[in-house]
C-alpha positions in Angstrom: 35.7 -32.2 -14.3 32.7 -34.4 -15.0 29.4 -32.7 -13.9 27.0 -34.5 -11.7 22.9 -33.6 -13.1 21.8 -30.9 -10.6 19.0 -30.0 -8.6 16.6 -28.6 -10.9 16.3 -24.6 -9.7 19.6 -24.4 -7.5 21.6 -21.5 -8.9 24.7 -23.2 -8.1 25.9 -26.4 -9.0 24.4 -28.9 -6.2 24.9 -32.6 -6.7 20.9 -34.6 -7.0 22.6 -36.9 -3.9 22.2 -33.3 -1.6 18.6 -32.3 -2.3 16.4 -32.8 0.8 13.5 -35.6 -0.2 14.2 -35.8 -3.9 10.9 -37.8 -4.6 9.0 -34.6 -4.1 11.0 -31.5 -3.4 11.2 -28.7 -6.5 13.6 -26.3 -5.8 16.6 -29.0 -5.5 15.0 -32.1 -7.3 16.9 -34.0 -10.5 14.8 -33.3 -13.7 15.5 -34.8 -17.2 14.0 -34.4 -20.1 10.9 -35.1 -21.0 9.8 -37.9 -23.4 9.2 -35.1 -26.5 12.8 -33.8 -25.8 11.7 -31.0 -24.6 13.1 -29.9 -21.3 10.9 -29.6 -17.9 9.0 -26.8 -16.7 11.6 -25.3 -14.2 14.2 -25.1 -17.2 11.6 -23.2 -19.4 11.4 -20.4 -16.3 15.0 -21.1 -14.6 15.6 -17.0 -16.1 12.4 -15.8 -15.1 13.0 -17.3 -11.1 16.2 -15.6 -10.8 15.7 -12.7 -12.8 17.5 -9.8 -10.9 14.5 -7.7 -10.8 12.3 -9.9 -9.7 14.4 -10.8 -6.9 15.5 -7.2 -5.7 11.9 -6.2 -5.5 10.8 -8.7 -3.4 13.8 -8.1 -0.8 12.4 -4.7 -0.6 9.4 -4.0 2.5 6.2 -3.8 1.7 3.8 -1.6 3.9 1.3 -2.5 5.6 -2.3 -0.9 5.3 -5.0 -0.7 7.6 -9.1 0.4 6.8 -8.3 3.9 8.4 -5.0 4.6 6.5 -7.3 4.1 3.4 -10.0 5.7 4.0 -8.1 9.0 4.9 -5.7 8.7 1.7 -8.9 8.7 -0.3 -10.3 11.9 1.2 -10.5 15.0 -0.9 -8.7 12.9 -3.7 -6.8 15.6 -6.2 -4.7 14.8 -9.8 -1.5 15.6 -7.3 -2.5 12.9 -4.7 -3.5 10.4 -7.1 -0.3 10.8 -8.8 0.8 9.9 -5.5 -0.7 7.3 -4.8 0.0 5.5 -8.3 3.4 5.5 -7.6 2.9 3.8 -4.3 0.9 1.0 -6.0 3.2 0.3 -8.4 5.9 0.0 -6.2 3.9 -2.2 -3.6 1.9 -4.5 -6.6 5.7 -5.0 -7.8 7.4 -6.2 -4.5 4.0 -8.5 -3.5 3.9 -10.3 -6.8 7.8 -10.8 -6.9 7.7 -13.1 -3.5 5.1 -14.5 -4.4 6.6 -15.7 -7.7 9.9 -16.9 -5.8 7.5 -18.4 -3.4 6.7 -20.8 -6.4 9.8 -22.8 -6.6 9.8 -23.4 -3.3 6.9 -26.0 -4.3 7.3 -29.5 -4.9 8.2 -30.5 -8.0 4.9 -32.8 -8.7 3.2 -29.6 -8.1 5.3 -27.4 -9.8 4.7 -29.1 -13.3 1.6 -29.3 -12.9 0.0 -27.2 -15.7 -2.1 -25.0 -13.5 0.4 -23.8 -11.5 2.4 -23.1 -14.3 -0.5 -21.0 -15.5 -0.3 -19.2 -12.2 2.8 -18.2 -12.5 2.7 -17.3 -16.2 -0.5 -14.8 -14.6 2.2 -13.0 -12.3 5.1 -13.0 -14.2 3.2 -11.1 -17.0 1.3 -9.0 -14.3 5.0 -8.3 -12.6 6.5 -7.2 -16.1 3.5 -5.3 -17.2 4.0 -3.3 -13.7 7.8 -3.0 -14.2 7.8 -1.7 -17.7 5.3 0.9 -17.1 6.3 4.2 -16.6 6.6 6.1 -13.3 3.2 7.6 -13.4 3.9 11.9 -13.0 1.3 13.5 -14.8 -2.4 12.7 -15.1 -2.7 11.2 -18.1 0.1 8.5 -17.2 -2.3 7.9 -14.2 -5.4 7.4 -16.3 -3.1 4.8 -18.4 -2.1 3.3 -15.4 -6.0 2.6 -14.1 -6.6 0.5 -17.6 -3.7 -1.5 -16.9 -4.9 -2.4 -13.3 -8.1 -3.0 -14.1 -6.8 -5.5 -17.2 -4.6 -7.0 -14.4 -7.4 -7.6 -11.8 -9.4 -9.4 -14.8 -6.1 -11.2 -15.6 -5.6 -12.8 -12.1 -9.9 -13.5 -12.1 -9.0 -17.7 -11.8 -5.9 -17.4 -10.2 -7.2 -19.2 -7.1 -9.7 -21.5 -9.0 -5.9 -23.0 -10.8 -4.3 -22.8 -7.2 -7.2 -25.1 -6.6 -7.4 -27.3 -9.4 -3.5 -27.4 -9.7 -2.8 -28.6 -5.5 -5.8 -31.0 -6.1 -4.4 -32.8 -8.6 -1.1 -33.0 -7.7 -2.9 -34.9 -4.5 -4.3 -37.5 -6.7 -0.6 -38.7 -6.5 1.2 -37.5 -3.2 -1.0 -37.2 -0.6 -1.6 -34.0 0.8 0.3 -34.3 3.9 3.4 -35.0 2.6 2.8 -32.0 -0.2 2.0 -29.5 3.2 1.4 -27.1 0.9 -0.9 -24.9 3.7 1.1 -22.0 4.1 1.9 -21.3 0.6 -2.0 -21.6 -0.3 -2.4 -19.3 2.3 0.3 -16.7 1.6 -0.4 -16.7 -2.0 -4.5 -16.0 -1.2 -3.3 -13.8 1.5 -1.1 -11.8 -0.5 -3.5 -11.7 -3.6 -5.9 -10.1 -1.5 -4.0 -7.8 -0.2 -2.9 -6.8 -4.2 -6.6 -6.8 -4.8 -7.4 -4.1 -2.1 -4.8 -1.9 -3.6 -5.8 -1.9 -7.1 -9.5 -1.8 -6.1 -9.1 0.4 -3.9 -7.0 2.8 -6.3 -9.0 2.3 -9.4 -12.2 3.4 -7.5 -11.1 6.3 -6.2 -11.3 7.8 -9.6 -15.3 7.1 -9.8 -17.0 8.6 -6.6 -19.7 6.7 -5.1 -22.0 8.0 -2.1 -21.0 6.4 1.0 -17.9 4.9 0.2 -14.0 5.7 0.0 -12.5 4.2 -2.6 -14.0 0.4 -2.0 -14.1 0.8 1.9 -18.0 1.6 2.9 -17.9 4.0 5.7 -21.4 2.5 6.9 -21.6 -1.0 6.5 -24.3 -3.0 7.7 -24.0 -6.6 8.2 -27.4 -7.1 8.3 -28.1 -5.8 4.7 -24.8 -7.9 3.2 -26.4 -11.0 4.7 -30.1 -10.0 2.8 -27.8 -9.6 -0.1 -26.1 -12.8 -0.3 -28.9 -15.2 1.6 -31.1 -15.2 -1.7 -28.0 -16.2 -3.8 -27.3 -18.8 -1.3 -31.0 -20.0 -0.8 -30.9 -20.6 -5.2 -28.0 -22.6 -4.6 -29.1 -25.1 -2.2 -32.9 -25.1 -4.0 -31.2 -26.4 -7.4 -29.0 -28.6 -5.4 -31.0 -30.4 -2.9 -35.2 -29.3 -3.9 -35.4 -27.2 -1.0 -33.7 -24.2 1.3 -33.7 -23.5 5.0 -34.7 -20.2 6.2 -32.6 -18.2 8.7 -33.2 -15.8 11.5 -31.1 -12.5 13.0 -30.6 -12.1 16.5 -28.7 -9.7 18.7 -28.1 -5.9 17.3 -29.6 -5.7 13.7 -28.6 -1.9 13.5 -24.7 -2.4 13.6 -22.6 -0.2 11.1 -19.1 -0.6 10.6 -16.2 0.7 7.9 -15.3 -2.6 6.0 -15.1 -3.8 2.9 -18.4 -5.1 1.8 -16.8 -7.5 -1.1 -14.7 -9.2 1.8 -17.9 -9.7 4.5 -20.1 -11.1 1.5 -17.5 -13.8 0.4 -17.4 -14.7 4.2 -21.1 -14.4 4.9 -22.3 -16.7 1.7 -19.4 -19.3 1.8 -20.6 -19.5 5.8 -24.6 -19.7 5.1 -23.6 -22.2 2.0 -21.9 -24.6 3.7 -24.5 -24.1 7.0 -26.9 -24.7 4.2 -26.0 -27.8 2.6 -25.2 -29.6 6.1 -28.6 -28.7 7.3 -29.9 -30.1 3.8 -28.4 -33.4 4.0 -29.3 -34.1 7.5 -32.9 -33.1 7.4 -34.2 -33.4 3.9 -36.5 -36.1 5.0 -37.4 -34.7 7.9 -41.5 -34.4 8.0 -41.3 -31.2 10.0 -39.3 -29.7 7.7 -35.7 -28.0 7.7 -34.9 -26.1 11.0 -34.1 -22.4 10.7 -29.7 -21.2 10.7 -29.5 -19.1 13.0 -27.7 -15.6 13.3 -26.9 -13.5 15.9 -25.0 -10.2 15.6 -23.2 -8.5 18.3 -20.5 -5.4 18.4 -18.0 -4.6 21.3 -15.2 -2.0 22.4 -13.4 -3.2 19.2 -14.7 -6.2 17.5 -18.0 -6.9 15.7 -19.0 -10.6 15.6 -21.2 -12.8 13.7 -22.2 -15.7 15.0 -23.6 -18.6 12.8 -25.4 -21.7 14.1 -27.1 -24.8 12.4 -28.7 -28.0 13.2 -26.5 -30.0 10.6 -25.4 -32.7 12.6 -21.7 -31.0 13.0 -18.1 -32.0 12.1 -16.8 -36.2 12.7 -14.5 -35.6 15.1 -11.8 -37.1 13.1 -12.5 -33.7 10.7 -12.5 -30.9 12.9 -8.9 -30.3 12.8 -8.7 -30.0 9.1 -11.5 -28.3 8.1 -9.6 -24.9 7.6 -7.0 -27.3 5.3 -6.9 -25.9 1.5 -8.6 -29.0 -0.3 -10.4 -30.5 2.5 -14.2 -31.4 1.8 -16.6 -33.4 3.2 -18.6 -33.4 -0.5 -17.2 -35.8 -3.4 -14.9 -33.5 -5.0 -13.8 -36.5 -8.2 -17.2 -35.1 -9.8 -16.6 -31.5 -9.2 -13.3 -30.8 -10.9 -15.6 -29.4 -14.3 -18.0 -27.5 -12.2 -17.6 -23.7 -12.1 -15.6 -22.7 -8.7 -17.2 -21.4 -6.0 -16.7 -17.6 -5.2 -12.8 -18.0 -4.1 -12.1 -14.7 -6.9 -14.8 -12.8 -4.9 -13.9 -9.2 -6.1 -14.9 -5.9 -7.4 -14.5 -7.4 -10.9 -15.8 -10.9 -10.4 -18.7 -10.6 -8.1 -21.0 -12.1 -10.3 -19.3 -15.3 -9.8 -21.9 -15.7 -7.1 -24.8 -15.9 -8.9 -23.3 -19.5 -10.9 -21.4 -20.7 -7.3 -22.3 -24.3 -7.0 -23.3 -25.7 -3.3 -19.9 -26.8 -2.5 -16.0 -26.7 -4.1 -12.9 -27.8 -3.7 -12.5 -27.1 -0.1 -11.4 -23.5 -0.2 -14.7 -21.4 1.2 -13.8 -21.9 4.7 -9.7 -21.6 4.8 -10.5 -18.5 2.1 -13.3 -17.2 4.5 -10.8 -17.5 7.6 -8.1 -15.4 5.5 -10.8 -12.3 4.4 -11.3 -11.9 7.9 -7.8 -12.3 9.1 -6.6 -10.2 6.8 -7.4 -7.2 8.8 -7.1 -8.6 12.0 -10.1 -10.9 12.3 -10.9 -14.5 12.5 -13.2 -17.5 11.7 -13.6 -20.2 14.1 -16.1 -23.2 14.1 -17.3 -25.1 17.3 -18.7 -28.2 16.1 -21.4 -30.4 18.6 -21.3 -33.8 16.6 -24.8 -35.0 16.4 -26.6 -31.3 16.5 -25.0 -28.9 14.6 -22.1 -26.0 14.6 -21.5 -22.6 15.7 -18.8 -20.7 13.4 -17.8 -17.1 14.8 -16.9 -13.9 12.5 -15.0 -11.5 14.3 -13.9 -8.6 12.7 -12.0 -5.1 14.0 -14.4 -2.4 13.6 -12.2 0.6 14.6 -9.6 0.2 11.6 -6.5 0.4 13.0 -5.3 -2.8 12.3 -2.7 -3.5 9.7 -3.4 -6.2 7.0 -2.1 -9.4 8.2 1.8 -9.6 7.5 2.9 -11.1 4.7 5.6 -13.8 4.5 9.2 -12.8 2.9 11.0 -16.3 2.8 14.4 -14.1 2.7 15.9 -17.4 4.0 15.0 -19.4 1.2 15.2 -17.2 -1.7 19.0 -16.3 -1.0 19.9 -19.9 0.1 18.8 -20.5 -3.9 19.8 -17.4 -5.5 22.3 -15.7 -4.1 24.6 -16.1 -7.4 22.5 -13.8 -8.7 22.2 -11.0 -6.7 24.2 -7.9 -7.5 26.6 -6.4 -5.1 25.3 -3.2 -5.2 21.9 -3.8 -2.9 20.7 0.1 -3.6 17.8 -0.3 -5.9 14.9 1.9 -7.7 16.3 4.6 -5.4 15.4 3.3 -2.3 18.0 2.1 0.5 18.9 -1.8 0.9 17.3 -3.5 3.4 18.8 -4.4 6.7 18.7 -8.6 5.8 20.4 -7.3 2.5 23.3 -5.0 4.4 24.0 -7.9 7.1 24.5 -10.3 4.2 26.7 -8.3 2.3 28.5 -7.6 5.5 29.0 -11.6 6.0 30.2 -12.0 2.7 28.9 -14.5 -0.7 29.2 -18.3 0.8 31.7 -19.7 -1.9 
């Protein structure tokens, strides 16, 4: 039998005349050589996608957190409970960076061999099998082993957004970025790497006490003091980039407190007041009276605390306004940007410095990136824009802390449509019990 050339990351053997849009789909798109011989990207990594660990841990559940589950696991922290807890990271680091990694084939092709992704996924694959090989962590020296290797991982995964970034944008240069719609994985992959983020952060400070806080959760945060942290960063900014800086003023209840994470307000806060900045700026830098003030006004309810933001920057075209939370929208000239240092999308415990070299604007990933900080715990960003003044964008947050992080997507349907070849029949793995989608398909029987 003569073989037809298959779709370049099905695991069985697909004819190219089958796969859905074969001018830009990845997971079932014809791929030859290249020019040098050498054979394309998804070839390179075709064992990596379909490696039987990678896929069995991401058909496992993940649990979902909230701010008062963490702050009462960090409470009266002993060796025995952070044993504990080290076990549970490692298990939940493991399953998160495994979908994520099948997530990537479900890309386009033209994005897939782009170089930046591929140095995404080289990032997770050597995070996931730096997670996997370690040890179960049962004594306290295992745990303090364990610390050092999340903390080398968390510097690792440092410009894992900025090559997101970089990578989608120039894969837009040639397919335009509606018929990419790569949206939702941006946002599941920044989702989820926050959420890996938190757990590390969170674990790794637990072992170095600091007044006020649990772990990286600040029992009494004030959003008042995050945005006199932030607004001189901001101000610097805009004064190197335009001459000048608008002020701002605070309205409404300056005395709020809430249990948050600070990191996640400040990225929120300053990629708000920057771009409130720079739109103000442009509309009024010859203005003889000068720049008018932005406006805040702070406010806390039964359950939510909001921030509003206003500004006199002449608002969104109204063509715009639906896509300004789009991953790589930007009203700024982004051709000249490309070598700049990105803004502060790898906001963190490790990288917070990144604010103090943040240029005025980026790629068009502070707001969508904003929008997911605050969703990820059951907020929200949303901008009201009044072409020809200015616009409003509300914060709201949950200030009780009972909400769980925002759920993460499993693309079950996917991943077994391309790899179910692989999968073993026994579904009982790392000693926990299959998952229900695992136990129905094994009922239903392998597809020929």
């Amino acid at each position: 039998m003569k073989l037809q050339r298959l779709g370049w990351s099905c695991s069985r053997a697909l004819p190219c005349d089958n796969a859905p849009y074969p001018h830009v789909c990845g997971w079932q798109r014809n791929q030859p050589r290249k020019r040098d011989g050498r054979r394309a990207f998804s070839d390179r990594i075709r064992l990596n996608f379909y490696d039987q660990t990678i896929q069995k841990y991401a058909e496992l559940p993940i649990h979902r957190l909230t701010i008062h589950e963490l702050m009462s696991s960090g409470h009266k922290v002993n060796n025995e409970r952070l044993i504990a807890i080290a076990q549970h990271v490692q298990r939940e680091l493991c399953i998160r960076l495994a979908r994520r990694l099948l997530d990537i084939q479900t890309l386009p092709y033209i994005v897939v061999e782009n170089p930046h992704i591929q140095s995404v996924h080289a990032i997770y694959h050597r995070a996931f099998a730096k997670l996997v090989d370690f040890p179960k962590v049962v004594n306290i020296n295992q745990d303090e082993q364990f610390v050092l290797l999340l903390k080398e991982l968390v510097q690792e995964g440092v410009q894992v957004v900025p090559l997101l970034a970089r990578g989608i944008y120039e894969a837009s240069l040639r397919v335009s970025t509606e018929r990419l719609n790569c949206n939702k994985f941006l946002a599941d992959m920044i989702m989820s790497r926050i959420s890996r983020r938190v757990i590390a952060e969170q674990f790794i400070a637990l072992h170095h006490h600091q007044p006020g806080y649990v772990g990286v959760i600040c029992k009494e945060l004030s959003p008042l003091k995050v945005l006199e942290h932030v607004a001189p960063e901001a101000q610097n900014i805009c004064q190197r980039t335009y001459g000048i800086s608008p002020k701002y003023v605070v309205e409404g209840d300056t005395s709020i407190l809430c249990s948050y994470i600070p990191t996640h307000l400040e990225y929120i806060i300053f990629e708000l007041l920057k771009n409130a900045m720079r739109a103000v700026c442009e509309r009024h830098l010859m203005n003889k009276d000068g720049l008018p003030p932005i406006k805040f006004l702070l406010a806390r309810g039964p359950s939510d605390m909001t921030i509003r933001i206003s500004d006199e920057g002449g608002g969104v075209p109204r063509e715009f306004v639906n896509k300004i939370f789009d991953f790589g929208f930007s009203t700024c000239n982004q051709e000249n940007r490309l070598d700049d240092e990105f803004d502060t999308a790898g906001l963190g415990m490790v990288d917070r410095a990144v604010l103090e070299t943040s240029p005025m604007a980026g790629l068009g990933f502070g707001l969508p990136v904003s929008r997911l900080y605050a969703q990820y715990f059951g907020g929200d960003v949303k901008l009201y824009s009044v072409e020809g003044h200015g616009c409003d964008t509300y914060v709201r947050l949950d200030h009780i802390g009972d909400v769980e992080e925002f759920e993460e997507y499993d693309g079950f349907d996917i991943w077994r449509s391309l790899k179910k070849p692989y999968l073993d029949k026994d579904k009982t793995t790392f000693g926990t019990k299959a998952s229900s989608a695992s136990r129905r398909e094994e009922q239903q029987g392998s597809p020929g």
